[in-house]
C-alpha positions in Angstrom: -87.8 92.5 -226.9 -90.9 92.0 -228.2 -90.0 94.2 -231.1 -87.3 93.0 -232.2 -88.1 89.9 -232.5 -91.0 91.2 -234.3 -88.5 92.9 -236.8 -86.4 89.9 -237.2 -89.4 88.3 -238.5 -90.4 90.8 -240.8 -87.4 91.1 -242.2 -86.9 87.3 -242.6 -90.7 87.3 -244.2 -90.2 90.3 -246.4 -87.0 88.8 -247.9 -88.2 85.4 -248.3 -91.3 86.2 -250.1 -89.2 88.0 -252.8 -87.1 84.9 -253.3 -90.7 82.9 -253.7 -91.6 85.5 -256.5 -88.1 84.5 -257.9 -88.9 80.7 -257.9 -87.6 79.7 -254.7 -90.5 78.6 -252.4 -88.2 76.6 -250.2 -86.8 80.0 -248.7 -90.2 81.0 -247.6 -90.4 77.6 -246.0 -87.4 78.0 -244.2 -88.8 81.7 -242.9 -92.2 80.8 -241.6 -90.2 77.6 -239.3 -87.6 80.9 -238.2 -90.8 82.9 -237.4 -92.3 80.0 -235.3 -89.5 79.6 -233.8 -88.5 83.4 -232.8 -92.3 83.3 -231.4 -91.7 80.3 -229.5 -88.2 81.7 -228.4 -90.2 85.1 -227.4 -92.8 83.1 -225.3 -90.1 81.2 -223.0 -88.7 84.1 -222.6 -91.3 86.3 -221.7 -92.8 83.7 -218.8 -89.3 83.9 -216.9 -88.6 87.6 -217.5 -90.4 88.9 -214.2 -89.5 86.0 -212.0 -88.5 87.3 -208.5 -87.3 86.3 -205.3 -87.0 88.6 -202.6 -85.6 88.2 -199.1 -87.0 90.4 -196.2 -84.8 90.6 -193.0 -86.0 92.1 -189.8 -84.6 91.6 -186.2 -86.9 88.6 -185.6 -88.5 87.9 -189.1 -87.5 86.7 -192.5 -90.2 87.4 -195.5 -90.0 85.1 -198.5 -91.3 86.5 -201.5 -91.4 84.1 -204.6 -92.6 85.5 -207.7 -92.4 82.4 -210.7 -94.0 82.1 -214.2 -96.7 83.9 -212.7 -97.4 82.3 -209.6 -96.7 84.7 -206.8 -96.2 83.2 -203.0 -95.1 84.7 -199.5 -94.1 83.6 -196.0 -93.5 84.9 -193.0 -91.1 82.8 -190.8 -89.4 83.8 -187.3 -85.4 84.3 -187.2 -84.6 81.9 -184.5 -87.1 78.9 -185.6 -85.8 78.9 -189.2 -84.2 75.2 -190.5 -82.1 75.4 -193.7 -81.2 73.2 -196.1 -79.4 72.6 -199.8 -80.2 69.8 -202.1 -77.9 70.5 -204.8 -79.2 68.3 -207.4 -82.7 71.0 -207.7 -82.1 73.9 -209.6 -84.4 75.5 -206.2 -82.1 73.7 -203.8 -82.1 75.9 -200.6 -85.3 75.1 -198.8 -86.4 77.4 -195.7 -88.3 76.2 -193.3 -89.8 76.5 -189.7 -91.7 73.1 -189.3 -95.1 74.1 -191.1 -94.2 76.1 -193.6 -91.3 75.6 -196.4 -90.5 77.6 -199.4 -87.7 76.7 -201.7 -85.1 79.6 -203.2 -82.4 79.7 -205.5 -83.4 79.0 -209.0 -82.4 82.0 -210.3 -78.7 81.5 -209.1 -76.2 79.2 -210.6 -75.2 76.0 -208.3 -72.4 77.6 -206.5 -73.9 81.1 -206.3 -76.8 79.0 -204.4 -74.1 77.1 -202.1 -72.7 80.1 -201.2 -75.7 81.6 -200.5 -76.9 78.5 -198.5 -73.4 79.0 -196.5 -74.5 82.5 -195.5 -78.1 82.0 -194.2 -76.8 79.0 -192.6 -74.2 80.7 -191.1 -75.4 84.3 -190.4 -79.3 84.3 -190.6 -80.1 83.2 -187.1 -77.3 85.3 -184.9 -76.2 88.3 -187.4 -77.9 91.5 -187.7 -80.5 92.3 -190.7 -77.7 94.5 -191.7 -74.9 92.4 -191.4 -76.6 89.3 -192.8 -77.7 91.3 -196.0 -74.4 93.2 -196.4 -72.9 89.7 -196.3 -75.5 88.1 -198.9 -75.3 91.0 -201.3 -71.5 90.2 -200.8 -72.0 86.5 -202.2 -74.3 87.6 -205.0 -72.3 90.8 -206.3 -69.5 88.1 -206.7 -71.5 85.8 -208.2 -73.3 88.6 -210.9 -77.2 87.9 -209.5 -79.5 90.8 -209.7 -82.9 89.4 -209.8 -82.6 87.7 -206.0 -82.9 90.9 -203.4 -81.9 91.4 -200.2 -83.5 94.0 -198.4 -83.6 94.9 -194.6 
Protein backbone atom coordinates (compact mmCIF):
# COMPACT_ATOMS: atom_id res chain seq x y z
CA UNK A 1 0.00 0.00 0.00
CA UNK A 2 2.64 1.83 0.95
CA UNK A 3 3.94 1.88 -2.50
CA UNK A 4 1.49 2.90 -4.29
CA UNK A 5 0.79 5.59 -2.61
CA UNK A 6 4.39 6.35 -2.86
CA UNK A 7 3.95 6.14 -6.74
CA UNK A 8 0.92 8.30 -6.84
CA UNK A 9 3.02 10.85 -5.30
CA UNK A 10 5.77 10.69 -7.50
CA UNK A 11 3.95 10.75 -10.29
CA UNK A 12 1.82 13.72 -9.10
CA UNK A 13 5.43 15.53 -8.14
CA UNK A 14 7.16 14.51 -11.37
CA UNK A 15 4.34 16.05 -13.47
CA UNK A 16 3.81 19.04 -11.59
CA UNK A 17 7.34 20.18 -11.46
CA UNK A 18 7.30 20.19 -15.32
CA UNK A 19 4.25 22.38 -15.42
CA UNK A 20 6.34 24.84 -12.73
CA UNK A 21 9.29 24.86 -15.43
CA UNK A 22 6.43 25.83 -17.87
CA UNK A 23 5.16 28.79 -15.68
CA UNK A 24 2.67 27.32 -13.71
CA UNK A 25 3.74 27.23 -10.02
CA UNK A 26 0.19 26.84 -8.86
CA UNK A 27 0.20 23.10 -10.10
CA UNK A 28 3.07 22.31 -7.92
CA UNK A 29 1.11 23.82 -5.17
CA UNK A 30 -1.76 21.76 -5.73
CA UNK A 31 0.72 18.51 -5.70
CA UNK A 32 2.64 18.99 -2.49
CA UNK A 33 -1.27 19.54 -0.55
CA UNK A 34 -2.16 15.88 -2.71
CA UNK A 35 1.20 14.45 -1.40
CA UNK A 36 0.35 15.57 2.29
CA UNK A 37 -2.64 14.38 1.99
CA UNK A 38 -1.95 10.76 0.38
CA UNK A 39 0.63 10.57 3.49
CA UNK A 40 -1.84 11.57 5.86
CA UNK A 41 -4.40 9.19 4.10
CA UNK A 42 -1.47 6.35 4.36
CA UNK A 43 -1.01 6.97 8.09
CA UNK A 44 -4.83 6.44 9.14
CA UNK A 45 -4.73 3.73 7.38
CA UNK A 46 -1.82 2.01 8.40
CA UNK A 47 -2.77 2.40 12.39
CA UNK A 48 -6.15 0.37 11.73
CA UNK A 49 -4.80 -2.11 9.26
CA UNK A 50 -3.76 -4.81 11.92
CA UNK A 51 -6.57 -4.23 14.31
CA UNK A 52 -7.97 -7.69 15.63
CA UNK A 53 -10.47 -9.17 17.68
CA UNK A 54 -10.40 -12.68 18.33
CA UNK A 55 -12.93 -14.93 20.17
CA UNK A 56 -11.66 -18.12 21.93
CA UNK A 57 -14.37 -20.67 22.88
CA UNK A 58 -13.70 -23.67 25.10
CA UNK A 59 -16.26 -25.79 27.13
CA UNK A 60 -15.97 -23.50 30.18
CA UNK A 61 -13.85 -20.49 28.90
CA UNK A 62 -14.17 -17.63 26.55
CA UNK A 63 -10.70 -15.68 25.60
CA UNK A 64 -10.99 -12.18 24.44
CA UNK A 65 -8.28 -10.95 22.43
CA UNK A 66 -8.32 -7.23 21.40
CA UNK A 67 -5.71 -6.03 19.29
CA UNK A 68 -6.33 -1.90 18.47
CA UNK A 69 -4.11 0.87 17.01
CA UNK A 70 -1.45 -0.90 18.72
CA UNK A 71 -2.68 -1.56 21.96
CA UNK A 72 -3.08 -5.27 22.53
CA UNK A 73 -5.38 -6.62 25.54
CA UNK A 74 -6.64 -10.21 26.72
CA UNK A 75 -9.22 -11.80 29.14
CA UNK A 76 -10.04 -14.82 30.31
CA UNK A 77 -13.73 -15.06 31.49
CA UNK A 78 -15.72 -18.41 32.50
CA UNK A 79 -18.79 -19.56 30.17
CA UNK A 80 -21.43 -19.66 32.78
CA UNK A 81 -20.51 -16.23 34.68
CA UNK A 82 -20.39 -14.18 31.45
CA UNK A 83 -23.06 -10.95 31.41
CA UNK A 84 -23.63 -9.40 27.94
CA UNK A 85 -24.64 -6.39 26.76
CA UNK A 86 -25.20 -3.95 23.41
CA UNK A 87 -25.15 -0.18 23.61
CA UNK A 88 -25.84 0.52 20.03
CA UNK A 89 -24.98 4.12 20.04
CA UNK A 90 -20.75 2.93 20.41
CA UNK A 91 -19.20 1.81 17.52
CA UNK A 92 -17.68 -1.10 20.42
CA UNK A 93 -21.19 -1.73 21.62
CA UNK A 94 -21.14 -5.41 22.88
CA UNK A 95 -19.59 -5.33 26.28
CA UNK A 96 -18.54 -8.80 27.92
CA UNK A 97 -18.34 -9.09 31.26
CA UNK A 98 -18.13 -11.33 34.48
CA UNK A 99 -18.32 -8.68 37.34
CA UNK A 100 -14.52 -7.67 37.44
CA UNK A 101 -13.51 -7.67 34.27
CA UNK A 102 -15.17 -6.08 30.96
CA UNK A 103 -13.85 -5.83 27.50
CA UNK A 104 -15.82 -4.26 24.82
CA UNK A 105 -16.09 -5.91 20.97
CA UNK A 106 -17.48 -5.04 17.88
CA UNK A 107 -15.87 -2.08 16.29
CA UNK A 108 -14.87 -3.71 13.41
CA UNK A 109 -18.54 -4.78 12.47
CA UNK A 110 -21.19 -2.58 11.10
CA UNK A 111 -24.24 -1.87 13.67
CA UNK A 112 -26.32 -4.72 12.62
CA UNK A 113 -23.51 -7.17 12.03
CA UNK A 114 -22.76 -6.23 15.89
CA UNK A 115 -26.64 -6.78 16.89
CA UNK A 116 -26.62 -9.91 15.34
CA UNK A 117 -23.63 -10.88 16.81
CA UNK A 118 -24.88 -9.67 20.29
CA UNK A 119 -28.06 -11.90 19.56
CA UNK A 120 -25.90 -14.98 19.25
CA UNK A 121 -23.62 -14.77 22.38
CA UNK A 122 -26.59 -13.84 24.15
CA UNK A 123 -28.33 -16.52 22.98
CA UNK A 124 -25.87 -19.40 22.48
CA UNK A 125 -22.64 -18.54 24.54
CA UNK A 126 -23.63 -19.78 27.86
CA UNK A 127 -25.66 -23.30 26.97
CA UNK A 128 -24.28 -24.17 23.14
CA UNK A 129 -21.32 -26.04 22.42
CA UNK A 130 -17.84 -24.27 21.38
CA UNK A 131 -18.66 -25.78 18.11
CA UNK A 132 -22.09 -24.95 17.77
CA UNK A 133 -21.70 -21.41 19.20
CA UNK A 134 -18.82 -20.66 16.65
CA UNK A 135 -20.52 -22.40 13.61
CA UNK A 136 -23.46 -20.15 14.48
CA UNK A 137 -21.23 -16.83 14.89
CA UNK A 138 -19.26 -17.56 11.73
CA UNK A 139 -22.90 -17.96 10.35
CA UNK A 140 -23.74 -14.20 11.36
CA UNK A 141 -20.47 -12.77 10.10
CA UNK A 142 -20.17 -14.76 6.62
CA UNK A 143 -23.66 -12.99 6.14
CA UNK A 144 -22.65 -9.89 7.19
CA UNK A 145 -18.94 -9.97 4.97
CA UNK A 146 -16.54 -9.56 8.42
CA UNK A 147 -13.22 -11.23 8.20
CA UNK A 148 -11.04 -9.47 10.63
CA UNK A 149 -13.32 -10.65 13.99
CA UNK A 150 -12.41 -14.69 14.44
CA UNK A 151 -14.03 -17.25 15.98
CA UNK A 152 -12.05 -20.06 16.92
CA UNK A 153 -12.76 -23.11 19.24
Amino acid sequence: MGCVFATIGLMSLSISTAFFALGAPIVLFYSVLLCLGLAATFLVYARQATDTEAVILTQHTVVLEQELRGNRKSCTFSRSQLRISLDARRRDGISISNGIQTIRIGCLLSPEARRDLYEVLRLQLHSASPEQCTHRIHHVLSASGVCQLSFMS
